[in-house]
C-alpha positions in Angstrom: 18.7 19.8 -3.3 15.7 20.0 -5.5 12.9 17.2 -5.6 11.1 15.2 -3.2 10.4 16.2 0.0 8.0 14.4 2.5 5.7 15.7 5.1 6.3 13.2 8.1 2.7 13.3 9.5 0.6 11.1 10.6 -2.6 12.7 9.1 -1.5 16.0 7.8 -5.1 17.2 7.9 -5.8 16.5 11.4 -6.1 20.2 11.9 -7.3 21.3 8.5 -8.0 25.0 9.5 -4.4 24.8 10.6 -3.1 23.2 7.3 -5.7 25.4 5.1 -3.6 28.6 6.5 -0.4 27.1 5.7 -0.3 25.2 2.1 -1.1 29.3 0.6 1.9 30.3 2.3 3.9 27.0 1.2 2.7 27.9 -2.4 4.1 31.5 -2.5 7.4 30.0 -1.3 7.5 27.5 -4.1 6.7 30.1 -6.6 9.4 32.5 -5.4 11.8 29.7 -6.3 10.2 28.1 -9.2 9.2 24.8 -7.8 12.1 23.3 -6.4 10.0 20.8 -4.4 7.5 18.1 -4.6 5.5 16.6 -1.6 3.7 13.5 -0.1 2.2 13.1 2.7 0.0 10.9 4.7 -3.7 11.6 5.7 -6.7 10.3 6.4 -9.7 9.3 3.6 -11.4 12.1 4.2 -9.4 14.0 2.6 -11.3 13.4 -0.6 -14.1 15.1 1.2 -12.8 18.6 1.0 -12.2 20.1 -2.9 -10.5 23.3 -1.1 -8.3 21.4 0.6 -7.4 19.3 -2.2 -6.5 22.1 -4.7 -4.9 23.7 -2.2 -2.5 20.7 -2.0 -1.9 20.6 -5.8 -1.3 24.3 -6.1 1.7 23.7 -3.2 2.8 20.4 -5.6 1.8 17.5 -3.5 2.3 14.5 -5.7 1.5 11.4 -3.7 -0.5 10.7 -0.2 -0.3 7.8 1.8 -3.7 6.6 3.6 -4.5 3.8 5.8 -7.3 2.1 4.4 -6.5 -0.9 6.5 -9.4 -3.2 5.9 -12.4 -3.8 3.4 -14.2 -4.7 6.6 -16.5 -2.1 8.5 -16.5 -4.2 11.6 -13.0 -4.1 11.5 -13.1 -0.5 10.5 -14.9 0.1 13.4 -12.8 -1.5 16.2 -10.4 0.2 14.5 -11.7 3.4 15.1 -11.2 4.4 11.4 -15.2 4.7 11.0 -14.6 7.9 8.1 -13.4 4.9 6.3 -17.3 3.0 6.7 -19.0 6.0 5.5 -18.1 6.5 2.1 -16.5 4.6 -0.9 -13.2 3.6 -0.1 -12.7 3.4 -4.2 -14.3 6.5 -5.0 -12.9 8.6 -2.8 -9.4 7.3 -4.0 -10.3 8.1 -7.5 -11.1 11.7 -6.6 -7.6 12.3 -5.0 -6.5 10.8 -8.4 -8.1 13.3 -10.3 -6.8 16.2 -7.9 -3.2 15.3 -9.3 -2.1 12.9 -6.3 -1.7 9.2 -6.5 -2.5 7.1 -3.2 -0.4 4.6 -1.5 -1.8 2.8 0.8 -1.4 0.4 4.3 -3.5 -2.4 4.8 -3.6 -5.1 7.8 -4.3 -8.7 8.0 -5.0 -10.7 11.8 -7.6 -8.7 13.1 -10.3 -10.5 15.4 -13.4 -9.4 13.4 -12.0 -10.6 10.1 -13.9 -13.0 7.9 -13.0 -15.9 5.8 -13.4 -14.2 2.7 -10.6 -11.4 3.9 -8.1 -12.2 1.2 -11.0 -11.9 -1.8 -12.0 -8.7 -0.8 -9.0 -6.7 0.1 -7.8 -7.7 -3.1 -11.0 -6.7 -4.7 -10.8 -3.6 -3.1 -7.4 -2.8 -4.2 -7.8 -3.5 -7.3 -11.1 -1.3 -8.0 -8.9 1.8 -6.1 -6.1 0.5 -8.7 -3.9 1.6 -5.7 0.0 -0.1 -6.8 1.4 -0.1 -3.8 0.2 -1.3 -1.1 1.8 -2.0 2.7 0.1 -5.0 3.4 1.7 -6.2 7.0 0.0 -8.5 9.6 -0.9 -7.0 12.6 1.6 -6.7 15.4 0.7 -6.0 18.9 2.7 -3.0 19.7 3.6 -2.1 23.5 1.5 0.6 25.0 -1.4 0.3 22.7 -5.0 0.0 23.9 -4.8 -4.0 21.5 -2.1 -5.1 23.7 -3.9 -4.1 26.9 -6.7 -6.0 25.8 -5.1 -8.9 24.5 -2.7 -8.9 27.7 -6.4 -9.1 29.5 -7.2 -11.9 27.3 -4.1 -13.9 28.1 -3.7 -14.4 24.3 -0.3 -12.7 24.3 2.6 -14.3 23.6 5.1 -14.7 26.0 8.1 -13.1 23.8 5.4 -10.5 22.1 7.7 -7.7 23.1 10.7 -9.0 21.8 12.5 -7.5 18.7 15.4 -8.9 17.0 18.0 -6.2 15.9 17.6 -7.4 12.2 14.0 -7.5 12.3 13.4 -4.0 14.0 10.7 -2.3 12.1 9.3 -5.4 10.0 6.0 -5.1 9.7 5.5 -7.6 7.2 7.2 -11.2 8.5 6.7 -11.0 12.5 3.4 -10.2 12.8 0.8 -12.2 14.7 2.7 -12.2 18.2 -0.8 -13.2 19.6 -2.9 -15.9 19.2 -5.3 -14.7 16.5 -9.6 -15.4 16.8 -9.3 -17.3 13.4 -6.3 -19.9 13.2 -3.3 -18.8 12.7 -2.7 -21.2 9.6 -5.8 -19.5 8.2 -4.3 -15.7 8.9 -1.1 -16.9 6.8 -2.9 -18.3 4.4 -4.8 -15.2 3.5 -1.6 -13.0 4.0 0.4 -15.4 1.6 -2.9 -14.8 -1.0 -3.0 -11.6 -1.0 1.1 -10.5 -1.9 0.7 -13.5 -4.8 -2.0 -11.5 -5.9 -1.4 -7.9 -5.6 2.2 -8.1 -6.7 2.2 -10.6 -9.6 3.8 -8.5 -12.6 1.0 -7.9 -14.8 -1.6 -7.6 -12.3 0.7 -5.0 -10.8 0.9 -3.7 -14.3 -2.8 -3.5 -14.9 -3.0 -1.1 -11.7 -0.1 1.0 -12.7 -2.4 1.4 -15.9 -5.4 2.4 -14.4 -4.2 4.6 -11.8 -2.3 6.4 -15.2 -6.0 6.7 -16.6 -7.1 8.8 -13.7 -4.4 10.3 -12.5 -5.0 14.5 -13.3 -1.4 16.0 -13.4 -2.6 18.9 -15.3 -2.1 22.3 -14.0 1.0 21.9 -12.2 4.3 23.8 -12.7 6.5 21.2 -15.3 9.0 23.3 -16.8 12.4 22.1 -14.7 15.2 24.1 -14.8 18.8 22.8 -17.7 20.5 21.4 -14.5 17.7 20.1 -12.6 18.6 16.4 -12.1 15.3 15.5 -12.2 15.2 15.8 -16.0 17.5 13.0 -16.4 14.6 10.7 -14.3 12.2 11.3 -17.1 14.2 10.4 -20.3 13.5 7.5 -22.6 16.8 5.7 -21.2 16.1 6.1 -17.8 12.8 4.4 -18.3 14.3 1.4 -20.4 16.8 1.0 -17.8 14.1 0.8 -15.3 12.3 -1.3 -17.4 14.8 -4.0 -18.2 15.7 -4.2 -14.6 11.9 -5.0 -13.6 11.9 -9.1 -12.2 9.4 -10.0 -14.6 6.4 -8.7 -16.5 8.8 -6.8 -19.1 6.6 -6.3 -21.7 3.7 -5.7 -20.1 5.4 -2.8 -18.5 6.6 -1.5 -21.6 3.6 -1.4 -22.8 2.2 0.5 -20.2 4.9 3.0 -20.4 4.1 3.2 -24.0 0.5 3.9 -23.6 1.2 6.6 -20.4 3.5 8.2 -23.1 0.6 8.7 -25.8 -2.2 9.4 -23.3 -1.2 11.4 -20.2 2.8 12.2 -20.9 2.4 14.5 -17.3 2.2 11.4 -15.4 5.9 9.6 -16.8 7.4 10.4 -13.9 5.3 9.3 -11.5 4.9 6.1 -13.8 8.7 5.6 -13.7 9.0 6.0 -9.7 5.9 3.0 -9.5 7.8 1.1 -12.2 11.3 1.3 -10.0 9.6 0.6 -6.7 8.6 -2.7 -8.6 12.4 -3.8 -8.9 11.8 -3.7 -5.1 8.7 -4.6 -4.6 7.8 -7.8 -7.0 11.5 -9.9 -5.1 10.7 -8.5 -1.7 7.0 -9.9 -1.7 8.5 -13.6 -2.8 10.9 -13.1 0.5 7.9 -12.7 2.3 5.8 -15.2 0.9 8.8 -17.5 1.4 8.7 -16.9 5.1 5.1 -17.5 5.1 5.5 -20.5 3.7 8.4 -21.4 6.2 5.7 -20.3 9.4 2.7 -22.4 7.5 5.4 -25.2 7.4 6.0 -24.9 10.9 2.1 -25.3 12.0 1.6 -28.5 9.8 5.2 -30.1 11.7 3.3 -29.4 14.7 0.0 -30.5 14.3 -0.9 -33.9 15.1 -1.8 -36.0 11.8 -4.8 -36.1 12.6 -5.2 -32.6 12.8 -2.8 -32.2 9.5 -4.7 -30.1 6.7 -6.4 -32.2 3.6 -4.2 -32.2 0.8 -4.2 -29.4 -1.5 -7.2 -29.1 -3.9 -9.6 -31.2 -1.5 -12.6 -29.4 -2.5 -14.0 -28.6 1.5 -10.2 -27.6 2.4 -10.2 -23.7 2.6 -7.0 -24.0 4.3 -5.3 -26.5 1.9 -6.5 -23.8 -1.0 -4.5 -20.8 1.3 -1.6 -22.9 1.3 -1.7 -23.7 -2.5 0.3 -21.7 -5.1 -1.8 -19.1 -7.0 -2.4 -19.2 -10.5 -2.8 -16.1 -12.3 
């Protein structure tokens, strides 16, 4: 087997003197075999803190690291207890990784108490100026044994089947959430869910990240030259990218163009540019699924309501919640 390999850690640099001793010795046993692997990873922001640490992860081939950024909020950051993400530049620190030779996925959550009505605007904002492409945006789901649950069990706000998982659902993090009743209401937490996957994963806008993140993205310095029968040369052809390309639901051009551009300006970062472009094939249907379901939960509310209590009708210029239910418009 040659190619990607991930390190299943839930912050990799939770003990950096213990990874700073290891990634030298993870380097010499690359080199003795000419690079047969590339890493990700997950670990905390901070990790754009420390230069050291971040060469010593290109020098061992890390590619890609996953960080939960969670929230543009610092309250919510707070109650969290993610403050290292309140003390710096969510954006800038991103960028940094970018230009250490990693890209950055990321996981972000939607239903917490201390959100604001402006949620949706500004974790869009915010992940578009980190021009982060993917991005696990889930709704937040009260697991069992956590410290939320507790309180929320306190709180009588649980719900009475908040434990229960259906077999096909096990592990969705994106369509159950909210198994609680939320501070804001729940048609209002939908709402700004729905919002933000129109946003984030409409083609071009997707696109426009994918480009950016190119712009930045440092892959100099790293060992390239793959052996004749490495299968990963095949990934990085002109055909497999058209193929890719052509399958994308949506947005072909644009992502053509992109490709194009990546080609002429940074040719190190193709195959990193073809992964993001195939994980859109995935990506751009799956978000409508979700959205769909959304839309199926937002339906539910409004059967429910009294019509009295029913929402204005969509583009009544007071009605915040008639604009969450609305399509977007790019």
């Amino acid at each position: 087997y040659r190619g990607h390999v991930d390190f299943v850690d839930d912050n990799l640099i939770g003990n950096k003197k213990a990874i700073k001793g290891f990634l030298p010795a993870l380097t010499a046993w690359q080199k003795a075999r000419d690079y047969p692997f590339v890493f990700s990873t997950e670990a905390s922001i901070n990790l754009a803190d420390d230069d050291e640490l971040l060469d010593l992860m290109r020098q061992a081939n890390f590619f890609g690291v996953f960080v939960g950024i969670e929230s543009p909020d610092p309250e919510t950051l707070v109650h969290m207890r993610k403050k290292q993400n309140t003390r710096r530049s969510i954006a800038e620190s991103v960028h940094k990784i970018y230009l250490h030779g990693m890209f950055v996925t990321a996981g972000f959550i939607v239903g917490f108490d201390s959100e604001k009505e402006a949620i949706a605007d500004e974790m869009v904002a915010l992940i578009e100026e980190c021009a982060i492409p993917v991005c696990m945006v889930g709704l937040l789901y009260a697991l069992p044994n956590t410290q939320l649950t507790r309180r929320l069990a306190r709180e009588g706000r649980l719900h009475e089947d908040h434990d229960v998982m259906q077999e096909d659902r096990a592990g969705d993090q994106c369509m159950i959430g909210i198994n609680y009743e939320p501070a804001r209401p729940l048609r209002d937490v939908l709402g700004d869910y729905k919002r933000i996957l129109e946003r984030v994963y409409e083609p071009t806008t997707y696109a426009r990240r994918l480009a950016r993140l190119i712009s930045m993205l440092d892959r100099n310095g790293r060992p390239t030259a793959l052996a004749a029968n490495d299968r990963r040369r095949r990934l990085m052809s002109l055909e497999t990218a058209r193929r890719v390309i052509d399958a994308l639901p949506g947005g072909e051009d644009v992502f053509r163009k992109v490709f194009i551009n990546c080609m002429r300006d940074n040719p190190e970062a193709a195959h990193d540019l073809i992964w993001f472009l195939a994980m859109y094939a995935h990506l751009g249907p799956f978000s409508r699924v979700v959205i769909g379901e959304v839309n199926r939960r937002i339906a539910q509310i409004d059967e429910a309501a009294p019509a009295e209590a029913a929402p204005p009708p969509a583009g009544h210029a007071t009605s915040r919640r008639a604009a969450a239910g609305a399509p977007f418009h790019s």
